[in-house]
C-alpha positions in Angstrom: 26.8 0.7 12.5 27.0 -0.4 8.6 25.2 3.0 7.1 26.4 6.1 7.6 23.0 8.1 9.6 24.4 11.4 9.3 24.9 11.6 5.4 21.2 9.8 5.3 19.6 12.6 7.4 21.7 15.3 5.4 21.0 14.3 2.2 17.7 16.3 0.7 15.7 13.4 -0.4 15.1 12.1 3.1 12.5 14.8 4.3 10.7 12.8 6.9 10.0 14.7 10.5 12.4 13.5 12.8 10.2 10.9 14.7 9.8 8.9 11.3 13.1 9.4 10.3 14.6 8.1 13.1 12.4 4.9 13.3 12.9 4.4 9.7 16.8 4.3 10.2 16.6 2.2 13.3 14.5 -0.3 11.4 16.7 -0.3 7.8 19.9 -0.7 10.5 18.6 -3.1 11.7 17.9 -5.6 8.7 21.0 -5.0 7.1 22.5 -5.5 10.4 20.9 -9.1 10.1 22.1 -9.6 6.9 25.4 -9.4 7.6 25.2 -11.5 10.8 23.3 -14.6 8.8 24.6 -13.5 5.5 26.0 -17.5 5.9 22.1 -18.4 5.6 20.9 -16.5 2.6 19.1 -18.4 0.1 19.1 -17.7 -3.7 15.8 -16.9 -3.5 16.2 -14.0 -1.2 19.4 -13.2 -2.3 17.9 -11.5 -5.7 15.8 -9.3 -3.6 18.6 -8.2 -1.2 21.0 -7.1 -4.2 17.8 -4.8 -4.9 17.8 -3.3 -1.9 21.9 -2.7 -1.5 21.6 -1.3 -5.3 19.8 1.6 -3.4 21.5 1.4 0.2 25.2 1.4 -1.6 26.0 5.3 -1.2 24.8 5.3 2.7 27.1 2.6 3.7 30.2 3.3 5.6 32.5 1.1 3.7 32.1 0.3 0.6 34.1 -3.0 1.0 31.7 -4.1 3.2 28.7 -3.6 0.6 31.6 -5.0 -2.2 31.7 -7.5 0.0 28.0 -8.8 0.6 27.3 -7.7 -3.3 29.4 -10.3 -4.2 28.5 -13.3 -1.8 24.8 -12.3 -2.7 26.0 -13.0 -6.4 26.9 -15.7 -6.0 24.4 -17.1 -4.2 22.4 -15.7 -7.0 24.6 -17.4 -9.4 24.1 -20.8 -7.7 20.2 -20.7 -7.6 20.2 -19.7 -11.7 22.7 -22.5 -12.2 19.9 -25.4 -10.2 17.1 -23.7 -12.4 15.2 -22.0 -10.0 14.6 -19.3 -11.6 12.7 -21.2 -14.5 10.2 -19.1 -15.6 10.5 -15.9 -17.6 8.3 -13.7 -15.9 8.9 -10.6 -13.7 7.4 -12.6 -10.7 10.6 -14.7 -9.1 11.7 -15.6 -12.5 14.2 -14.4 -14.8 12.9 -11.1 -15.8 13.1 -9.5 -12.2 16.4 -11.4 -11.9 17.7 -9.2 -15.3 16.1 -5.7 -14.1 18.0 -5.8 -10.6 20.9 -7.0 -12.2 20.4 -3.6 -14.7 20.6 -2.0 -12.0 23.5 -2.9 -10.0 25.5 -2.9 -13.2 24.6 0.7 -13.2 25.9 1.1 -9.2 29.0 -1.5 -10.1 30.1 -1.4 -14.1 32.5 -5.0 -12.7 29.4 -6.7 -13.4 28.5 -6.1 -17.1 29.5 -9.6 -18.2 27.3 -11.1 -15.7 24.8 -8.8 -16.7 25.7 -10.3 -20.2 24.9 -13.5 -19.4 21.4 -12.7 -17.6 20.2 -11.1 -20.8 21.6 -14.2 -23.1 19.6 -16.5 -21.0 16.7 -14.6 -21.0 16.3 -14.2 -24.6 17.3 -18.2 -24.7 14.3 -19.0 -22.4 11.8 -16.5 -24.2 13.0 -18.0 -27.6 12.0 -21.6 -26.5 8.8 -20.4 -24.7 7.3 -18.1 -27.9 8.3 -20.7 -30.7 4.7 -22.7 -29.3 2.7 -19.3 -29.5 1.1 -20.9 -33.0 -0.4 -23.7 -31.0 -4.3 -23.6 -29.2 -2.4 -24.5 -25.7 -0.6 -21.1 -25.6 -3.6 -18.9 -26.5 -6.1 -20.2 -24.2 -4.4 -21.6 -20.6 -3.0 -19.9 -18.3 -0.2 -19.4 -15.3 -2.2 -16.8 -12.7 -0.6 -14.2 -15.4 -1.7 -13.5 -19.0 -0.1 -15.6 -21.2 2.5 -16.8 -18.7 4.0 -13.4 -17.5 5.8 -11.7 -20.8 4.8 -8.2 -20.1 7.4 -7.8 -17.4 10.6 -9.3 -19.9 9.1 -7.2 -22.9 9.3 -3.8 -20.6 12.3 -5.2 -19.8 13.8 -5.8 -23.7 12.5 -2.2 -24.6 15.3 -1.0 -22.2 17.4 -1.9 -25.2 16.6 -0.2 -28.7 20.1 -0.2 -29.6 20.8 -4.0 -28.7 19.6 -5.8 -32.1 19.1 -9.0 -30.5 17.2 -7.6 -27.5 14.9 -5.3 -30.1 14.1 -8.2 -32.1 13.1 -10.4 -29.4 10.7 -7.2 -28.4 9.2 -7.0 -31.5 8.4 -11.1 -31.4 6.9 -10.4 -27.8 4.8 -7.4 -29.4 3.1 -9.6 -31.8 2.3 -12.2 -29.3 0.3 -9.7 -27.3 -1.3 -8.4 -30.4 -2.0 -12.0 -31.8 -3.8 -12.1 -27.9 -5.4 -9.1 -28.4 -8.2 -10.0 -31.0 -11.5 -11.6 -29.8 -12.5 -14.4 -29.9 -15.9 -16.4 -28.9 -17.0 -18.7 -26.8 -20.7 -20.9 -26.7 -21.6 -18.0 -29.2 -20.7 -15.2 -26.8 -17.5 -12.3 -28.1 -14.9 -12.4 -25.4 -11.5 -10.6 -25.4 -8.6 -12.6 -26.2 -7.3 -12.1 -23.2 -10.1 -14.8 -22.0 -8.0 -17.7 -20.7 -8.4 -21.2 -18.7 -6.5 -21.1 -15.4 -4.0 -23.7 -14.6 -4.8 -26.7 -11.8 -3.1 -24.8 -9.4 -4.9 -21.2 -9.7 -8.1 -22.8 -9.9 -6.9 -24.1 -6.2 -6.5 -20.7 -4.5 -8.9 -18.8 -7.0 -12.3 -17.7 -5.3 -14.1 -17.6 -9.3 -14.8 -21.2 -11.0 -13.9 -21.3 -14.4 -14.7 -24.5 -15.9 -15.3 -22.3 -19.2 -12.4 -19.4 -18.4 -12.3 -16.4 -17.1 -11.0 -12.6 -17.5 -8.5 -11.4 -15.2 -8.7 -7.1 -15.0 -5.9 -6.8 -12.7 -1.8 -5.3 -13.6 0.0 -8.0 -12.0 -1.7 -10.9 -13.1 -4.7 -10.0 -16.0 -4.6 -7.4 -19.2 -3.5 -4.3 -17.4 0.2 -5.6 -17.5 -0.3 -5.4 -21.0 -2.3 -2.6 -21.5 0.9 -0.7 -20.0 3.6 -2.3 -21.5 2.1 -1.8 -24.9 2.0 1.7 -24.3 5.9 1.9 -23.7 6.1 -0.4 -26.9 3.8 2.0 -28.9 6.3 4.6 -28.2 9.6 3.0 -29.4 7.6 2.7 -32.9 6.8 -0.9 -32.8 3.7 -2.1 -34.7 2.0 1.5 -34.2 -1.3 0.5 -36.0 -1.8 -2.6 -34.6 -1.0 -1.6 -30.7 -3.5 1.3 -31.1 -6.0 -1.4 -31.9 -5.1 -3.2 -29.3 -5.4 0.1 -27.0 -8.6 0.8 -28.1 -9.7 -2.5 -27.4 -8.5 -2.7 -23.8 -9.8 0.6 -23.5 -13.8 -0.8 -24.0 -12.9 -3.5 -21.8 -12.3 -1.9 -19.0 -15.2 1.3 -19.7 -17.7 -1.5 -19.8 -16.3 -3.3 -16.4 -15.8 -0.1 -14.5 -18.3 0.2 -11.6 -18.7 3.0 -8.5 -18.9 2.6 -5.1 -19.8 6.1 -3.4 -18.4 7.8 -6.4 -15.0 6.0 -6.4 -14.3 4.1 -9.5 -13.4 0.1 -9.1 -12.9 -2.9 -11.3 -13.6 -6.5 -10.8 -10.2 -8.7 -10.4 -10.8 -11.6 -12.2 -14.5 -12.7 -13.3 -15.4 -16.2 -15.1 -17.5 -16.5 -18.5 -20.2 -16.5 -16.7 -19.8 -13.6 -14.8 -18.9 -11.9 -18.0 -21.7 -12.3 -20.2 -23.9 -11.7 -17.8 -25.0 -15.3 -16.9 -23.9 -15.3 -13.0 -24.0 -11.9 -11.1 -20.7 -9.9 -10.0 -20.1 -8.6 -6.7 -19.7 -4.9 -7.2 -17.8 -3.7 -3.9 -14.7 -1.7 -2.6 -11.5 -3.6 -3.4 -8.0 -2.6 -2.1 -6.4 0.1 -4.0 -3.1 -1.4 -4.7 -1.1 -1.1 -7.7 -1.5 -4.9 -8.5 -5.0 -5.6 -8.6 -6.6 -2.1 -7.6 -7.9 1.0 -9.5 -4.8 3.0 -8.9 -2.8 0.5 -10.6 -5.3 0.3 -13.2 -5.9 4.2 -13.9 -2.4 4.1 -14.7 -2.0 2.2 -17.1 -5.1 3.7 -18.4 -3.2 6.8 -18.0 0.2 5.9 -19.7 -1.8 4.5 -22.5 -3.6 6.9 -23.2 -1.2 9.5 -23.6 0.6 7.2 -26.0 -2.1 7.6 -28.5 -2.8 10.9 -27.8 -6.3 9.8 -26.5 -7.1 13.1 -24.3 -10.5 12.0 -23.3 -9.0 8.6 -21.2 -6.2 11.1 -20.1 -8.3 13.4 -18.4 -10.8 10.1 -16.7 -7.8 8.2 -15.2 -6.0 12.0 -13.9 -9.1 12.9 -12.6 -10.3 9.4 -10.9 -7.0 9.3 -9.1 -7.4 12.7 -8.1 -10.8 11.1 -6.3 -8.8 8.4 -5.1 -6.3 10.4 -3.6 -8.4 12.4 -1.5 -9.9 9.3 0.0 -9.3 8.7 3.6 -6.6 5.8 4.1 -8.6 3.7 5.9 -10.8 3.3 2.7 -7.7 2.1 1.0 -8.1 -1.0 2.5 -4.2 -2.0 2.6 -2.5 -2.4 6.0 1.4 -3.6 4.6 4.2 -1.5 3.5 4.8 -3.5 0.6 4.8 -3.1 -3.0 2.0 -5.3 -4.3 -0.8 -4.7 -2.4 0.5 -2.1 -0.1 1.1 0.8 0.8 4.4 1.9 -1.1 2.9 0.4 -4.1 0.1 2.7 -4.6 2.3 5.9 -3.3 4.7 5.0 -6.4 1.6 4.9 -8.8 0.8 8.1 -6.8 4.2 9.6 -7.2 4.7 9.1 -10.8 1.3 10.7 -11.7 2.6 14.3 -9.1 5.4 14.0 -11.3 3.9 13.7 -14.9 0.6 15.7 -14.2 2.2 18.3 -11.6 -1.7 17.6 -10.1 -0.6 18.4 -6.2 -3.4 16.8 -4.6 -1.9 13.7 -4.9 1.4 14.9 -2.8 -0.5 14.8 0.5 -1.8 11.4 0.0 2.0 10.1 -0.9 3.4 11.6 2.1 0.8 10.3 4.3 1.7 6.7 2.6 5.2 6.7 3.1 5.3 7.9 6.9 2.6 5.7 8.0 5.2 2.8 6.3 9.0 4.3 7.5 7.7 3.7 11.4 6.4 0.2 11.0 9.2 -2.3 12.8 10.1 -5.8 11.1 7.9 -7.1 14.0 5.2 -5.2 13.6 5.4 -6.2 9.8 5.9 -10.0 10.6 2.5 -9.1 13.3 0.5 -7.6 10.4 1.2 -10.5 8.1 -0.1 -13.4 10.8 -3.5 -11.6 11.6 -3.7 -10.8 7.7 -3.2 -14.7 7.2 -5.3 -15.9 9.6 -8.2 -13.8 8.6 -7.9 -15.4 5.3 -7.3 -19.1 6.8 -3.5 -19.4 5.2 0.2 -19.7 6.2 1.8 -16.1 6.2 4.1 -16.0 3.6 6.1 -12.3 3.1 9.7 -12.2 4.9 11.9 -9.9 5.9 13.0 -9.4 2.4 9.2 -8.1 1.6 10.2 -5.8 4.8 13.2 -4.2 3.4 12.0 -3.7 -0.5 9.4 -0.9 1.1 12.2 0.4 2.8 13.7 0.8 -0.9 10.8 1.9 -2.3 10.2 4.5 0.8 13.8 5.9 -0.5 13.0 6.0 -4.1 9.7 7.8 -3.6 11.0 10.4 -1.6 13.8 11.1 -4.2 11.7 11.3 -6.7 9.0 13.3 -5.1 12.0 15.7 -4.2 13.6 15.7 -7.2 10.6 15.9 -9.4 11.4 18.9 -11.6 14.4 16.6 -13.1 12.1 14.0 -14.3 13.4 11.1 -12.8 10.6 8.1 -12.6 9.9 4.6 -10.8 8.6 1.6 -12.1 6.5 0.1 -9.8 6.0 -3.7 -10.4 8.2 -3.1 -13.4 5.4 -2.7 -16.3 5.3 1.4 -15.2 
């Protein structure tokens, strides 16, 4: 046995009934029981995510050599796949910026590894140096990566870790104006579109369901201008470019008023619509959509919610609390998400849900988390692995989440339920790493 199951089940964040409990032991056991039987076959890729995980695990296990141990094979694995680039891009999605936030936080768990953590930030500010010195030219302002301007809301949320770093506030402040630069319309064949308006790359257009010969306008957190929205909210209150990231706000704000539709009194956006679609030329399908953090309402609301109280804007306040609170009284089936995961799943939208109990003290959302998180401690690996096939082949594509997608809700499962428990210290998560 690697963790220690009687300090788990003793220690007050862990209040599951005893059925969940135990299968949500049995299963975590389990994986890192796998780990440290393959740990020969872990790939850089995956090793990032599994140093996320043990950053959480590290007090349950029995010896702490043995976590020392696999820590430091995973770094270097880690340290391999940085040094064969493939962690090119700077974005929180398997690039550099996620890489530098679990790193944060194992430094936190092991100091040893400042230097290291060192490095990480040097490199990052290295790649986002060469990537913003082109943010002058047309190209950077109008194509796009499947994110909003290539993925720099996830490093800037990142940088504004570090107010008293000079080198890491500077490069925040460059970042900032990027976004604002973004934020001003523009127009297109006569029509005013938001900056945000971009031209997806080959690949997107590929996989993407909306042409967009002429562009398109991408609503979701993950991927379109709710990202920014929220980490422009975090940037507002560090006193950076006040004026100009209220204007920004304000503008976001009016996108997403006008785009906001209702399905039996539940509030949804669009995900990503075309030019067309936008001023009014093609129609838009105005249905129920998943509420998950990365593409759903709930992730939106919030970062209508964070925003809003940023700039003191009580009126937005009050919609998003009170539009969750409508969400969160829905019946889970009408969530439309069937994995534990982050992104679109489950534990995603319990952390959105979590983090508003804790900074609105609203208890209707408590049931709603708890339901989220035991319906996700008893799923197995294979019931995971079962849920991803059928998922894929509804959609005609290769399943592509692994065990590592597995274990990062079983993280997430633990970091809910200490917060949820802990709640009148103040302690928060940040779910996809923009919250």
């Amino acid at each position: 046995m690697i963790l220690n199951i009687d300090k788990m089940k003793s220690d007050s964040r862990l209040k599951f009934s005893e059925s969940v409990f135990d299968a949500y032991v049995e299963n975590t056991c389990a994986y890192f029981k796998n780990i440290s039987e393959n740990i020969s076959k872990i790939s850089p890729d995956d090793s990032i995510d599994i140093i996320s995980v043990l950053c959480e695990f590290k007090e349950y296990f029995i010896s702490e050599s043995e976590w020392e141990q696999i820590t430091k094979h995973m770094l270097n694995m880690l340290q391999k796949g940085i040094k064969r680039s493939l962690f090119d891009k700077i974005s929180n999605f398997s690039g550099l910026a996620h890489i530098a936030f679990v790193i944060y936080g194992l430094s936190l768990k092991a100091p040893k590894i400042e230097p290291f953590l060192q490095g990480i930030n040097e490199l990052l500010l290295s790649n986002l140096a060469e990537f913003i010195k082109n943010s002058d030219k047309k190209s950077f302002n109008t194509e796009g990566n499947y994110e909003v301007i290539k993925g720099l809301s996830g490093p800037l949320r990142y940088l504004l870790n570090f107010e008293d770093d000079e080198k890491m506030s500077m490069m925040a402040v460059r970042l900032v104006d990027v976004l604002i630069k973004r934020s001003h319309d523009i127009r297109i064949q006569g029509h005013r579109l938001p900056g945000w308006h971009y031209y997806p790359s080959e690949i997107e257009k590929s996989f993407s369901p909306v042409g967009a010969v002429n562009g398109c306008v991408n609503y979701g957190v993950s991927h379109g201008i709710g990202s920014p929205l929220a980490v422009l909210s975090v940037a507002y209150k560090s006193d950076i470019r006040k004026t100009e990231i209220k204007n920004a706000i304000d503008g976001l704000f009016s996108e997403y008023m006008n785009a906001l539709y209702y399905v039996d009194d539940i509030p949804y956006w669009p995900g990503k619509i075309s030019f067309e679609q936008y001023i009014g030329q093609d129609e838009i399908i105005y249905a129920p959509n998943q509420m998950s953090w990365c593409y759903g309402s709930v992730g939106i609301l919030r970062a209508l919610y964070m925003s809003s109280v940023a700039i003191s804007d009580d009126k937005v306040k009050m919609f998003a609390i009170n539009e969750l609170i409508k969400i969160s009284q829905m019946d889970l089936s009408n969530y439309l998400l069937t994995m534990p995961i982050i992104c679109h799943g489950l534990v995603g939208t319990a952390a959105i849900l979590n983090l508003m109990y804790l900074e609105t003290g609203k208890t209707e959302f408590l049931q709603k988390i708890t339901e989220m998180i035991e319906s996700s401690a008893v799923i197995s690996a294979e019931q995971f692995f079962e849920i991803e096939k059928q998922n894929a082949r509804k959609l005609g594509v290769s399943p592509h989440l692994n065990q590592h997608n597995y274990l990062d809700a079983r993280k997430s499962i633990l970091k809910n339920t200490e917060k949820v428990i802990n709640s009148r210290h103040g302690k928060t998560i940040q779910a996809g790493r923009v919250f």
